[in-house]
C-alpha positions as CSV (number, residue, x, y, z in Angstrom):
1,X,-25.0,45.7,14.2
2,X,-25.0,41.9,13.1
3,X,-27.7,39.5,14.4
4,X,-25.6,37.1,17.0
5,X,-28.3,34.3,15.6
6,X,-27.0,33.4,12.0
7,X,-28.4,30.4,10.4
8,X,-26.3,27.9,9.8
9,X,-24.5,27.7,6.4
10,X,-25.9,24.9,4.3
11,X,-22.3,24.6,2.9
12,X,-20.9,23.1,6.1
13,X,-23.2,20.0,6.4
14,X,-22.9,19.2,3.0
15,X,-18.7,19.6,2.8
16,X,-19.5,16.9,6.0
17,X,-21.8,14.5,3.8
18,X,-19.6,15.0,1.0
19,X,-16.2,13.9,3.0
20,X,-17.9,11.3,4.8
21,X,-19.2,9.8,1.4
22,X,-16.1,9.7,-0.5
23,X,-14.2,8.1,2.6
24,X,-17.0,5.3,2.6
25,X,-16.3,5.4,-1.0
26,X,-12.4,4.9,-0.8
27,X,-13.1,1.9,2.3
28,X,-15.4,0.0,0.0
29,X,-13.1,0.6,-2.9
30,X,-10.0,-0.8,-0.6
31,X,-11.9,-3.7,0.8
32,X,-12.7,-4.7,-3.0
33,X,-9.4,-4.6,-4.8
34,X,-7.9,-7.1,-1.1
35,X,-10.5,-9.8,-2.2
36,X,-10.0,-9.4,-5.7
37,X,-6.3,-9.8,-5.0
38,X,-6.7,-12.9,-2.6
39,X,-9.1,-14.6,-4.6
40,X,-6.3,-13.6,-7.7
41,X,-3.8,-15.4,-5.9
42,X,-5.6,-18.8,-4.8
43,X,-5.9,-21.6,-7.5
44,X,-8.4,-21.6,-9.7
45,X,-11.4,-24.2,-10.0
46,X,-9.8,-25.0,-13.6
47,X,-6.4,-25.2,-12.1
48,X,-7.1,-28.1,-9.3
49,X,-6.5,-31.1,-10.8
50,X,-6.8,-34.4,-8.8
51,X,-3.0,-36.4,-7.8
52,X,-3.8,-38.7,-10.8
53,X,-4.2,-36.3,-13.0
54,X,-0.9,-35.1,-11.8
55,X,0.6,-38.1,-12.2
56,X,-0.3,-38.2,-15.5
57,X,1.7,-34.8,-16.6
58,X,4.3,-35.8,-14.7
59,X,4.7,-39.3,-16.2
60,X,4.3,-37.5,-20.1
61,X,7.2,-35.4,-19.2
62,X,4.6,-31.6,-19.4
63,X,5.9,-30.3,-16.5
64,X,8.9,-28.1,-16.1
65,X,9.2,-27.8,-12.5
66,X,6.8,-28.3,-9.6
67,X,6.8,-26.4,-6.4
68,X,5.6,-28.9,-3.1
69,X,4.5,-26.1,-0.2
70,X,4.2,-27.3,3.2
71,X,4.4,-31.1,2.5
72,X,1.0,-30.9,1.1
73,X,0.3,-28.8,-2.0
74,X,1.9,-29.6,-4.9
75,X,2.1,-26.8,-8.1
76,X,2.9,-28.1,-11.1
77,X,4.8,-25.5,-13.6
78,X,3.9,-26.3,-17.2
79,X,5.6,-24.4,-20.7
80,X,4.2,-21.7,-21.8
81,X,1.4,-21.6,-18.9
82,X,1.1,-18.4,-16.5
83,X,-0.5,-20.1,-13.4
84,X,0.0,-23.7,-12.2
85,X,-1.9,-26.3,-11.2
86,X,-2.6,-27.3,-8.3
87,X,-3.0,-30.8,-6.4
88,X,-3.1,-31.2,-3.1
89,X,-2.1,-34.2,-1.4
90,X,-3.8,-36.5,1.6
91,X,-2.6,-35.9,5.2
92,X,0.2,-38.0,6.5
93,X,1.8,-38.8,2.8
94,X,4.7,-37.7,0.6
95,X,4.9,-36.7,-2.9
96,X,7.6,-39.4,-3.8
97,X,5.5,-42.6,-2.4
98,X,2.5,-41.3,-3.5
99,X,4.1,-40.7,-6.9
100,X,5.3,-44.5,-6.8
101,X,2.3,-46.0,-5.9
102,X,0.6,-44.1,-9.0
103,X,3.2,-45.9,-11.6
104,X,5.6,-42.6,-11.5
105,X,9.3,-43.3,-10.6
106,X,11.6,-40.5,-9.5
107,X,14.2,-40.1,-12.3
108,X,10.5,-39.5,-14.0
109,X,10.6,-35.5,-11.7
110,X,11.5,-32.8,-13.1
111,X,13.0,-29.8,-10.7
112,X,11.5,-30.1,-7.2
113,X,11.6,-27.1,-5.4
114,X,10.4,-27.7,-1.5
115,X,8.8,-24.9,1.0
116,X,8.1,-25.3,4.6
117,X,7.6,-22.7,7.6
C-alpha cells in the first residue's frame, strides 16, 4: 500500500523557477534589442549639425541628395557616408527661404526629396 501523503517532488518547483527565469530572461532580452534599435535609428550626437553648417555643405556642392521630413527635419545624404546628417529647422519656416537668407540659392540643391503624413 502506498502512503497517500508523498512529499512533493523538488523537481516541479524548480522546472517552475527555471521557466519563469528564462521567460524574464527572453522579456529583458526583447526590451533591450527595441531600445538598441530605436536609439540605432535616431540621429546621432555627431550627426546633428546646425542649419549653417548645412548651408555650408550644401553651398560646397557635398551633398547628393537631402531628404526634408515633415517640413522640419532636413537629412542631408553625403558620398560615400552610411547615415546622414541631420538639421532641423525652426517652427514656421521653409527650407528654400531659409536657405536664401543663409547665402544658398536654389539651382545650388541638389535632389530634394519631400515627406509629409
Amino acid at each position: 500500500m502506498q502512503n497517500a501523503e508523498q512529499p512533493a517532488s523538488p523537481w516541479k518547483s524548480r522546472i517552475f523557477v527555471v521557466v519563469f527565469v528564462a521567460i524574464l530572461a527572453l522579456i529583458i532580452y526583447g526590451f533591450i534589442w527595441i531600445v538598441q534599435s530605436a536609439t540605432a535609428a535616431l540621429p546621432q550626437t555627431n550627426e546633428i549639425i546646425t542649419l549653417e553648417e548645412m548651408a555650408t555643405h550644401i553651398g560646397n556642392g557635398k551633398v547628393e541628395r537631402i531628404l526634408i521630413q515633415e517640413e522640419r527635419d532636413v537629412f542631408l545624404y553625403l558620398p560615400e557616408e552610411a547615415r546622414p546628417l541631420y538639421a532641423q529647422l525652426a517652427l514656421g519656416t521653409t527650407f528654400t527661404p531659409t536657405l536664401e537668407a543663409l547665402g544658398i540659392q536654389p539651382d545650388r540643391f541638389p535632389p530634394l526629396t519631400v515627406e509629409s503624413d
